[in-house]
C-alpha positions in Angstrom: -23.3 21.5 -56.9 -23.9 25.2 -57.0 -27.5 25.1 -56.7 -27.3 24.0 -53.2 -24.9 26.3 -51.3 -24.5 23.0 -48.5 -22.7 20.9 -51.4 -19.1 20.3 -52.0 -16.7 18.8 -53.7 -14.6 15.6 -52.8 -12.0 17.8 -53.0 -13.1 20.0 -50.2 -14.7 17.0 -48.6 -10.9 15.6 -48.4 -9.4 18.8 -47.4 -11.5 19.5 -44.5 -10.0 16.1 -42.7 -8.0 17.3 -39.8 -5.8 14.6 -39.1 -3.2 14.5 -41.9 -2.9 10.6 -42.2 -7.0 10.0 -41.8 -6.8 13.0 -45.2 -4.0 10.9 -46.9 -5.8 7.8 -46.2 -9.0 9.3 -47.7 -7.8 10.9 -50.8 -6.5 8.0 -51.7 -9.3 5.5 -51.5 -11.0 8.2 -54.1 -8.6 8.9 -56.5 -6.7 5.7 -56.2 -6.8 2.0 -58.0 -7.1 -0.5 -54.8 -5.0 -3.0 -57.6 -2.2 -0.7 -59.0 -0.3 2.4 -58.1 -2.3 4.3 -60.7 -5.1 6.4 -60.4 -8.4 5.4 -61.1 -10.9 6.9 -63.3 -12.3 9.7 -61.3 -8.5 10.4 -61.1 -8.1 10.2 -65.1 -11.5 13.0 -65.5 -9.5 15.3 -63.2 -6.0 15.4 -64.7 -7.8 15.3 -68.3 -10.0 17.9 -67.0 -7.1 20.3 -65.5 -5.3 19.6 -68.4 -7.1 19.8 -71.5 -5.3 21.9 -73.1 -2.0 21.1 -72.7 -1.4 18.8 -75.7 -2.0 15.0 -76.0 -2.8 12.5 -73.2 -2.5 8.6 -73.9 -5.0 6.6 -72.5 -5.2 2.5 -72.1 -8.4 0.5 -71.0 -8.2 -3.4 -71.1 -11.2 -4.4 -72.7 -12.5 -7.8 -72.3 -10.9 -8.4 -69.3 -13.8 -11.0 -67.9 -12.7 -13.4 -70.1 -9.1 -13.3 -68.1 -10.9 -14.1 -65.1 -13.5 -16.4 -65.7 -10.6 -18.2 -67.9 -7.4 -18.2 -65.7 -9.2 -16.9 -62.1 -9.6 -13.7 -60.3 -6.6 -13.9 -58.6 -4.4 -14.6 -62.1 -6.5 -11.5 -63.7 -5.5 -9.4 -60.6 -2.0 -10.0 -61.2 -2.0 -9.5 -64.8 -3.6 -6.0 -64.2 -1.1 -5.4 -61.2 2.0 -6.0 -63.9 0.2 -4.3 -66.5 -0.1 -1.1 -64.4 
């Protein structure tokens, strides 16, 4: 980003939203899981980012998971990720 001085961040990007719920609304659809109340992975590379040295960080990824939904359905897969998170 710093080799074009016009370029920045999502974080700026967000920031620079005037109307407080249309920022809120925003962030959230870039940092946020549309499933669960967890963050999603660009939300994951910023904390572990910020935070890298600050001891250990736990993290879980549910491998496989296709074979939930092309075995039970989409909407059975959705839910066991929604309990999950």
């Amino acid at each position: 980003m710093a080799d074009n001085p016009k370029s920045v961040s999502l974080k700026e990007a967000v920031r620079s939203i005037a109307d407080p719920a249309k920022r809120k609304e925003v962030g959230r659809a870039i940092w946020m899981d549309t499933l669960t109340p967890l963050g999603n992975l660009k939300a994951r590379d910023d904390f572990l980012e910020r935070h890298r040295d600050d001891g250990y960080h736990i993290h879980i990824d549910l491998n496989n998971f296709k074979h939930v939904n092309d075995t039970y359905g989409h909407d059975a897969g959705d839910k066991a990720i929604t309990s999950f998170g």
